[in-house]
N, C-alpha and C positions, 0 to 999 in steps of 0.2 A: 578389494572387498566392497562388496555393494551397500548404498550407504542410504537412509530415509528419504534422501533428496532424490537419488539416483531413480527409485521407486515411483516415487512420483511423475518425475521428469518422465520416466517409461512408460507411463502408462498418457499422459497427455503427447507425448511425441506419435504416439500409438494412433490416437484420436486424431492429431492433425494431418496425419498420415490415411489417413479412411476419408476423411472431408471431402466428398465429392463436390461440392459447393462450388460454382465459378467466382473468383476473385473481383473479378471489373464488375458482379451482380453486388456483390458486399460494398465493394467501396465507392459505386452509386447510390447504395441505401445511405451510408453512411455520413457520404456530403450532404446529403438531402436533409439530416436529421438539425433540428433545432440546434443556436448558438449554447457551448459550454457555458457550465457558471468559472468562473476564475479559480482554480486551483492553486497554483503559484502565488498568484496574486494574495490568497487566502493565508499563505503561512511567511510572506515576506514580509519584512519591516517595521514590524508591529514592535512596542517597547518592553513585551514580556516573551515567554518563549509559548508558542501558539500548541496545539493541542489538537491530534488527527486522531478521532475517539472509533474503535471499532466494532462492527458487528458482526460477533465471529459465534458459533455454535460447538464448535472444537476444535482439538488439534491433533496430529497424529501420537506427540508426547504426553498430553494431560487428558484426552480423551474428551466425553462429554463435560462443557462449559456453562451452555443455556443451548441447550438445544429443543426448546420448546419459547426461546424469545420470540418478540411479533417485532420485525422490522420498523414498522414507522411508528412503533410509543418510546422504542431506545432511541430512534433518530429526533423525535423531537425532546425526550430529554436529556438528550446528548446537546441539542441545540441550546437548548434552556439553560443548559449547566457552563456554557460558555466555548463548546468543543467548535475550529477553528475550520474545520473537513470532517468529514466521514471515510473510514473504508469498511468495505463490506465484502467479505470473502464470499467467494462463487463457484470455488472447486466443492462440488457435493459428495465426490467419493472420499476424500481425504477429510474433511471440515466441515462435513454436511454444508455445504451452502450452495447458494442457487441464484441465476439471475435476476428470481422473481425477488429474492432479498434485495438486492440491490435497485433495483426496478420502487419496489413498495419504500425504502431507504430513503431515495430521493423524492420521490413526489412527497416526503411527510412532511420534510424540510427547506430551507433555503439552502441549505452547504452544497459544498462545492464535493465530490462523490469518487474516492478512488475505488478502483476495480482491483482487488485485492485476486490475483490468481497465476498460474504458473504459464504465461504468456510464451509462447515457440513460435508460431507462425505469424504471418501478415492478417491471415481470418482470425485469429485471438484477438489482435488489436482492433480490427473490424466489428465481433461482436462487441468488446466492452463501449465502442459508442453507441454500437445496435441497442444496447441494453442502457444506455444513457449516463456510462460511466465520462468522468470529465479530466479523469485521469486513469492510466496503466500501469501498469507494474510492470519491473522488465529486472530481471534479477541474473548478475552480471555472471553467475556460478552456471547459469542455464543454457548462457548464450555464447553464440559463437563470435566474434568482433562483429561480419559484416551483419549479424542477423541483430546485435545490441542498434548497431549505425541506423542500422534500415528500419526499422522497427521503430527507433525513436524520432526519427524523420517523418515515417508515416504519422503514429501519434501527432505529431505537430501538423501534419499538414491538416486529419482531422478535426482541429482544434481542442485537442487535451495533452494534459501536461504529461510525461513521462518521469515516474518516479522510478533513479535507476537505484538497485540497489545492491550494496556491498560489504562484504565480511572481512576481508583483508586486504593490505597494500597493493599487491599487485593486481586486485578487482577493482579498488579504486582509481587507482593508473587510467587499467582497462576503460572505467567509467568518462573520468576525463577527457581521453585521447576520442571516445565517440561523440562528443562534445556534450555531457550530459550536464542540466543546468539546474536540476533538481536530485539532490544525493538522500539517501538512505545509506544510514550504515546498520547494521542487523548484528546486535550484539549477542542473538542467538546463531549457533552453527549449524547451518540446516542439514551439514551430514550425519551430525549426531544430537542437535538439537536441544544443545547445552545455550546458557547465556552464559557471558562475561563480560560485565558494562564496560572494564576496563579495555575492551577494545574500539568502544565507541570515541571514548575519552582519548583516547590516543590517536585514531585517527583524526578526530576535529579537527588537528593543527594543519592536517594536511587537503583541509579541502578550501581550495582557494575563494577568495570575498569575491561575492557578485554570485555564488553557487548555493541555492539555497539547501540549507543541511538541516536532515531528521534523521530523529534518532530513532532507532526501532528496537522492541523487543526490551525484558527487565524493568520497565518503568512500571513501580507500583506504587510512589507517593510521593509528594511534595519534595521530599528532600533529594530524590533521583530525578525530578525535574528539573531542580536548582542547580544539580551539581552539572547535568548536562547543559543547561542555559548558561554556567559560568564558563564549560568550556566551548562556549560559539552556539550552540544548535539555533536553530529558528525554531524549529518544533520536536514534540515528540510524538510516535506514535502508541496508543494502549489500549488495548484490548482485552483480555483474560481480570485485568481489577478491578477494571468495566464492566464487564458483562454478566460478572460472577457476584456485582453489590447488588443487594436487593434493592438500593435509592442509587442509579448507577447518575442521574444528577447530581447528588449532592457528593459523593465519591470524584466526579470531575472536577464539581466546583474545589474540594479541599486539594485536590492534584494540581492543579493551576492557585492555589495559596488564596482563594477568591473568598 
């Protein structure tokens, strides 16, 4: 049975598949372009559990969220409210969103800028530097082994972080064995687009120290912060509690207990 992710995935495989674009022209742009802000760096070691606040427009399960938000007044009071990173979703047919959001995102701010999108190819990870992302998304359910490996090699050679991300044991496995050093776990199912925090929680134990871990998806307030910071996370990722407050500031600050 074909499943919401499957759909997606078809329709961006679809697109990397037409890319006439030459490869060695992308990743001469892309070494050319300006040093990263510190992504990693951004959500490690800090004494609280850090906070990757989102700029998202929709989703294919809740439909419209803020789809008339302006990118750089949430980015700086995402910044103001104490958020840790940004992501900013860029697939437009699924989630209404656009490079130009991420693009306008980061120049509002100083944060460090994941590229929130459903990465297949070598040119996906090519544009999200084109477009000034400092980090990639690479979601373990999409990928094939050598395309998770390769993909987060490049990432690094570009200089951004790759955030790998995963919904069950043996995606996490997966993630580890490509040596992945920043985890997501995604307590939503992206085949059917449910949450159940208690998968995050569970998997915590099993992502080894020295790996920095976020938690993604179900974090709507303080106390789903705390309970994930007690089992291990460095961060969480939130978006829809965010975007949907009309003081989506002061809604981070009380998210982070501030």
């Amino acid at each position: 049975m074909s499943t919401v992710l499957d759909g997606i995935l078809a329709v961006h495989r679809a697109a990397a598949d037409a890319d006439e674009r030459r490869l060695d022209d992308l990743l001469a742009r892309a070494r050319a372009m300006l040093p990263t802000r510190p992504f990693y760096a951004a959500l490690a070691g800090g004494p609280d559990i850090s906070v990757i606040a989102e700029v998202k427009r929709r989703s294919p399960s809740k439909g419209p969220l803020a789809p008339d938000l302006i990118p750089a007044d949430i980015a700086r009071r995402y910044e103001a409210g104490g958020a840790a990173a940004l992501s900013v979703l860029t697939d437009g047919e699924f989630f209404g969103g656009s490079p130009d959001d991420l693009a306008q995102a980061r120049d509002a701010c100083a944060l460090p800028v994941l590229r929130k999108d459903f990465t297949v190819s070598a040119a996906d990870v090519c544009d999200a530097r084109l477009m000034g992302a400092d980090a990639v998304l690479l979601i373990v359910a999409a990928l094939t082994d050598d395309e998770l490996a390769d993909f987060g090699r490049l990432a690094s050679e570009l200089g951004m972080a790759a955030l790998v991300e995963v919904h069950t044991d043996a995606e996490l496995d997966r993630a580890l064995e490509a040596g992945a050093e920043l985890v997501g776990v995604n307590s939503r199912d992206l085949r059917a687009f449910t949450v159940d925090l208690s998968i995050a929680e569970r998997l915590a134990a099993r992502i080894p120290g020295g790996v920095v871990s976020v938690a993604e998806s179900g974090v709507r307030e303080a106390a789903d912060a705390v309970r994930l910071s007690d089992c291990g996370y460095d961060a969480v990722l939130v978006g829809e509690s965010l975007v949907t407050d009309p003081d989506p500031e002061s809604a981070l600050r009380k998210l982070r207990g501030a």
